[in-house]
C-alpha positions in Angstrom: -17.2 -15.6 10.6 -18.8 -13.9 7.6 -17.3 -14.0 4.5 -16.8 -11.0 2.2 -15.9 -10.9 -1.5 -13.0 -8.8 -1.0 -10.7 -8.4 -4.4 -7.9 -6.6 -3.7 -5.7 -3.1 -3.2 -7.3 -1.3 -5.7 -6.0 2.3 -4.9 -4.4 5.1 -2.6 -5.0 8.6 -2.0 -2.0 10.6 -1.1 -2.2 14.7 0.2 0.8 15.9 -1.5 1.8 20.3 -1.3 2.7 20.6 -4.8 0.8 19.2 -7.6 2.9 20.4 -10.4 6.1 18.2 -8.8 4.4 15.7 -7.9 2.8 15.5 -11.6 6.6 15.9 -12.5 7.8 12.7 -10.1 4.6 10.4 -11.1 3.8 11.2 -14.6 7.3 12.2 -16.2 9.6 10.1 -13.1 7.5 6.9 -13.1 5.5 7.0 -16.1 1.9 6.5 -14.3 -0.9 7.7 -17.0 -3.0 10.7 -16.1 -6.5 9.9 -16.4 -7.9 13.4 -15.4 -6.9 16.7 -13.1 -8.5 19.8 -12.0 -7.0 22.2 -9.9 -6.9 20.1 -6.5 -6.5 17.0 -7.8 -4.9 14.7 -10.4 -6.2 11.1 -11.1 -3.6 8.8 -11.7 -3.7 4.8 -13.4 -1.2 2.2 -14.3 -0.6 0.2 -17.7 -3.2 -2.8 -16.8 -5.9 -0.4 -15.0 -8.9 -0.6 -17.4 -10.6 1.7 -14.4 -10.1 5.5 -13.4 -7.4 5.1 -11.1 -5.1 3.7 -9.0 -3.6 6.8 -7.1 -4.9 9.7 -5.9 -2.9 13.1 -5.9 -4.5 16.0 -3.9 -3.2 19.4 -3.0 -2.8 19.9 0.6 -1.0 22.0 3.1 1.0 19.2 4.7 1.6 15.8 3.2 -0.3 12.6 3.8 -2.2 9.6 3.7 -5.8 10.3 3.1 -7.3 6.6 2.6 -5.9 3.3 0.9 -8.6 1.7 -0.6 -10.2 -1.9 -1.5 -12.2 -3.1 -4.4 -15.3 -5.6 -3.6 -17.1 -8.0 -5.7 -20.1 -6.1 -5.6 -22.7 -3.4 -3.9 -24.2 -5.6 -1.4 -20.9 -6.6 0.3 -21.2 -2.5 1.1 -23.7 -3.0 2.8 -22.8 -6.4 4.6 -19.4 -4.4 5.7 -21.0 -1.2 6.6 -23.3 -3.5 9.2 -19.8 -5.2 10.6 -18.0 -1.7 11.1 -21.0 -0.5 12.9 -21.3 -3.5 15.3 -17.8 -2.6 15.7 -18.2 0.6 17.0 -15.9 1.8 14.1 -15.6 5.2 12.8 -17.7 5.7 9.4 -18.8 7.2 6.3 -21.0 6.8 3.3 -19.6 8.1 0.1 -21.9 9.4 -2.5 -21.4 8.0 -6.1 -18.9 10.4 -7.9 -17.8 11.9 -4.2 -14.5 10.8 -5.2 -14.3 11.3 -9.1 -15.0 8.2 -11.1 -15.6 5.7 -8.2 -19.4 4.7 -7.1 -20.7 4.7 -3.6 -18.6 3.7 -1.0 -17.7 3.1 2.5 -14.9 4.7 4.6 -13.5 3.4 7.6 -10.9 3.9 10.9 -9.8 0.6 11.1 -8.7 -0.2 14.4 -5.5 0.2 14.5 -6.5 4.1 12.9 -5.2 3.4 9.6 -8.1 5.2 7.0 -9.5 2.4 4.9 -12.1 2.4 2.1 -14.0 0.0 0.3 -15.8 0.1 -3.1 -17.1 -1.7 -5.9 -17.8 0.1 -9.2 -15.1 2.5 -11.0 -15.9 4.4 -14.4 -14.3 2.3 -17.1 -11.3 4.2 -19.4 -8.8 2.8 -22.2 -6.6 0.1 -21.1 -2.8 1.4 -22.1 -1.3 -2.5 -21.9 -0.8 -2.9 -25.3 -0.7 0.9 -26.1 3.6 0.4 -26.2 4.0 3.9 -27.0 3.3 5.0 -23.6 5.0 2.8 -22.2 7.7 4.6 -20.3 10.0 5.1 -17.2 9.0 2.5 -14.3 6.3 1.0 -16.9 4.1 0.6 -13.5 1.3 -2.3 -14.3 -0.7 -2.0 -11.3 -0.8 -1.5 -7.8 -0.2 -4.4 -5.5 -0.3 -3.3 -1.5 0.1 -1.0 1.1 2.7 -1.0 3.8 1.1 0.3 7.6 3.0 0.3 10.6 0.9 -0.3 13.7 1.2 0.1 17.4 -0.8 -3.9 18.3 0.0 -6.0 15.7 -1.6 -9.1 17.2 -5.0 -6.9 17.5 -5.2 -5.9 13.8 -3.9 -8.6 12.5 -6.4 -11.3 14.0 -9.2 -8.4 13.3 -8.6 -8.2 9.4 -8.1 -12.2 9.6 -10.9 -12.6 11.4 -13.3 -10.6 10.3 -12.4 -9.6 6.7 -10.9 -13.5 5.8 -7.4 -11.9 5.1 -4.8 -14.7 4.8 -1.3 -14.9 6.2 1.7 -15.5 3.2 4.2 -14.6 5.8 5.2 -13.4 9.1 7.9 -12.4 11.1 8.9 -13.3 14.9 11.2 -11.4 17.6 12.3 -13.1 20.5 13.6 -16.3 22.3 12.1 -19.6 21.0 10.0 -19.8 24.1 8.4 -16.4 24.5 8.3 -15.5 20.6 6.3 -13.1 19.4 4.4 -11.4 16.2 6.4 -8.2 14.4 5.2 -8.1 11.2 2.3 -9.8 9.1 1.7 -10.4 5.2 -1.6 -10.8 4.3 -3.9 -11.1 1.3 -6.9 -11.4 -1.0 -5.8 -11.9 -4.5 -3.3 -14.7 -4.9 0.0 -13.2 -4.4 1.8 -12.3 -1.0 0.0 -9.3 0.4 -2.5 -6.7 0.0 -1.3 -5.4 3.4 1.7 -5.9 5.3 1.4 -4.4 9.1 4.4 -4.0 10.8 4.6 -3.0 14.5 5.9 0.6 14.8 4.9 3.7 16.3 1.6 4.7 14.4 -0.8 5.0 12.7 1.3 5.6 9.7 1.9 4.6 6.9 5.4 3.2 5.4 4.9 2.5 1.6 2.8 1.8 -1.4 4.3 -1.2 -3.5 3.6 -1.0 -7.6 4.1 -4.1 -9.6 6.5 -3.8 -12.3 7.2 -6.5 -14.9 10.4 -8.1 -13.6 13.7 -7.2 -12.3 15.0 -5.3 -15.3 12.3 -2.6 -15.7 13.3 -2.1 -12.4 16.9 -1.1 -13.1 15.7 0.6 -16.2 13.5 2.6 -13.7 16.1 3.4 -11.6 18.2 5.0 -14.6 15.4 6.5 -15.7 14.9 8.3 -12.3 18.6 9.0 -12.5 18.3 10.9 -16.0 16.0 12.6 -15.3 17.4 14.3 -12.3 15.3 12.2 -9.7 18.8 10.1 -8.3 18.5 11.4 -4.7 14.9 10.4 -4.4 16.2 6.6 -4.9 16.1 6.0 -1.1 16.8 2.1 -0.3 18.7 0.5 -4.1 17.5 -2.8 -6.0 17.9 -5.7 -3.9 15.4 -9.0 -3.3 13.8 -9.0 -0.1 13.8 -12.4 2.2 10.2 -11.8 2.7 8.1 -12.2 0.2 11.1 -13.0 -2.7 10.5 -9.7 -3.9 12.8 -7.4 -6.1 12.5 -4.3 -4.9 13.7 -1.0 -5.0 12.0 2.3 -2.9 11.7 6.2 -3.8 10.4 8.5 -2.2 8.1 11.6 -4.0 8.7 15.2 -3.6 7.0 15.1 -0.2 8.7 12.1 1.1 5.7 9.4 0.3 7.9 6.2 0.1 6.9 4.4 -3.0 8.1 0.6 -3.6 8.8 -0.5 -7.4 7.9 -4.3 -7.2 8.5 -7.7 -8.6 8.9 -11.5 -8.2 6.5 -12.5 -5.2 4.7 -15.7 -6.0 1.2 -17.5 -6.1 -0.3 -18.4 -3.1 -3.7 -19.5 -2.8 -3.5 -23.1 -2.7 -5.5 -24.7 0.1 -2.9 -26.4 2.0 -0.7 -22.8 1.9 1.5 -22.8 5.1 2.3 -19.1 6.2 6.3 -18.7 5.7 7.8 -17.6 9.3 11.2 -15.3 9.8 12.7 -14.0 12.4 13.6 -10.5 13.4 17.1 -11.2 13.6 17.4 -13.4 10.1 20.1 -11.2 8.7 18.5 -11.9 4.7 14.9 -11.2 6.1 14.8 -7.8 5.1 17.3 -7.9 2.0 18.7 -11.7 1.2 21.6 -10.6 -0.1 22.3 -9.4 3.6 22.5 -5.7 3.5 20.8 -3.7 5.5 18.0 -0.6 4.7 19.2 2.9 4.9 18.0 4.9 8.6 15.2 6.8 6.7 13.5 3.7 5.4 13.4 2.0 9.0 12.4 5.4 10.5 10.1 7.8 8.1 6.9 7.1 7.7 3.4 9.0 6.7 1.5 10.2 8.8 -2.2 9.0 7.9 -5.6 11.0 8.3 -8.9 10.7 10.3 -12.0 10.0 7.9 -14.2 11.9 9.7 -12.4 15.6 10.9 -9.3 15.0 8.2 -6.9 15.6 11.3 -3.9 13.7 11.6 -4.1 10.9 14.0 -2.0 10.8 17.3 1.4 8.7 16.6 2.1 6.4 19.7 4.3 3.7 20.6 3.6 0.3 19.8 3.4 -2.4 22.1 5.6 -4.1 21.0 9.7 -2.1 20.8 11.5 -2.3 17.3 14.1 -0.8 15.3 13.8 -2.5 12.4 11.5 -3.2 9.8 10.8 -5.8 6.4 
């Protein structure tokens, strides 16, 4: 297996049909800092980012998720990628340096299980606003952490981005009797925390959320009365709780056009070399919350719908092969 310098999540690019709310939600509802705009787009960063951005906002017809994207440790593993997604018969593209304002050349991908993946490695540099207290406000978002996809063969993908991209399993989750148990969800990595990617099996391609990490467990409340305040209460879909998985604090809103964004705390270090995934099953009551209560309908059905690199169509939603109603 090669190996690939891989860093981690590094940003998201969501199609969105009013810019001016979903400035209102992001900027003024969750406090991101707008690095730039023009009339399609506005560029988006968190406290920590000390690079142009960290979400994407562009003005489309319909909603959707145009590409989540990964940072690598430099321009050669481009290359070293692009050669593995061709002998994979993968769908891809070359992007131009500055083809998506601020970001150097890059490589976009159809990953096999049709979720639209990119991969970079240089980013114009702007002001780090981590010590700049004065704008620090609402959700006081410090970074992006992962993406949530749901996926129709969870054992393909997940032994694909293992196996070929040296992702590594935190956690995962099991349905079934002892004796014929098998996969539902998987948490995997690159940096040293939980996941970059969670993939859940679900109809799809879609995707389910993008997780920001917030300091702790009271900016999260503060967030939520923030949200309240300022008129944003119904767009609080699933409340605060601490997921089983992962230890997390959580809570999920959704933007004007229904992306689900998760607020995101408390997960843990896990790189040590004698890691040992953590396994759950489905039916674990205090999997999915561990105080035991259970997600609202809309977060266990809604989802995104996600793009195709090439034509920008929306790709065919189909069953997965494995039947679930439930989710992390």
């Amino acid at each position: 297996m090669a190996q690939f310098d891989i860093i981690r999540l590094a940003h998201a690019e969501f199609y969105v049909t009013d810019l001016e709310k979903a400035r209102d939600f992001y900027v003024g509802g969750l406090g991101f800092i707008e690095t730039e705009s023009d009339a399609n787009h506005i560029y988006l960063r968190a406290l920590e980012d000390a690079n142009h951005h960290c979400l994407i906002l562009t003005k489309a017809d319909e909603a959707s998720l145009h590409h989540i994207s990964y940072r690598v440790g430099s321009e050669d593993e481009l290359d070293r990628l692009a050669q593995l997604f061709l002998e994979n018969n993968l769908p891809l593209r070359w992007l131009a340096k500055d083809e998506e304002r601020g970001q150097g050349r890059a490589i976009r991908i159809q990953d096999p299980s049709g979720i639209p993946v990119e991969f970079f490695c240089e980013m114009e540099k702007v002001e780090r606003m981590l010590q700049k207290f004065t704008h620090h406000r609402a959700a006081r978002v410090k970074r992006i952490d992962h993406a949530n996809c749901l996926v129709t063969d969870i054992n393909m993908i997940n032994g694909w981005y293992m196996n070929n991209l040296g992702f590594r399993c935190s956690e995962y989750t099991v349905t079934g009797a002892a004796e014929e148990e098998t996969l539902w969800a998987s948490w995997l990595h690159r940096k040293p925390s939980v996941h970059d990617l969670a993939l859940i099996s679900e109809s799809g391609p879609r995707l389910h959320h993008i997780g920001f990490w917030i300091d702790d467990a009271k900016t999260i409340l503060d967030a939520c009365d923030h949200l309240a305040a300022a008129g944003y209460s119904a767009n609080i879909e699933r409340s605060p709780g601490r997921h089983g998985t992962s230890n997390a604090f959580f809570v999920y809103v959704r933007d004007p056009d229904g992306h689900r964004i998760e607020l995101y705390t408390g997960d843990y270090f896990t790189n040590d070399p004698d890691w040992e995934p953590v396994k759950w099953h489905l039916s674990d009551p205090q999997r999915a919350t561990f105080w035991g209560t259970e997600p609202p309908y809309s977060w266990k059905t809604e989802a995104m719908p996600v793009q195709h690199i090439l034509t920008g169509e929306l790709m065919e939603i189909t069953e997965p092969l494995l039947h679930s109603n439930h989710k992390k």
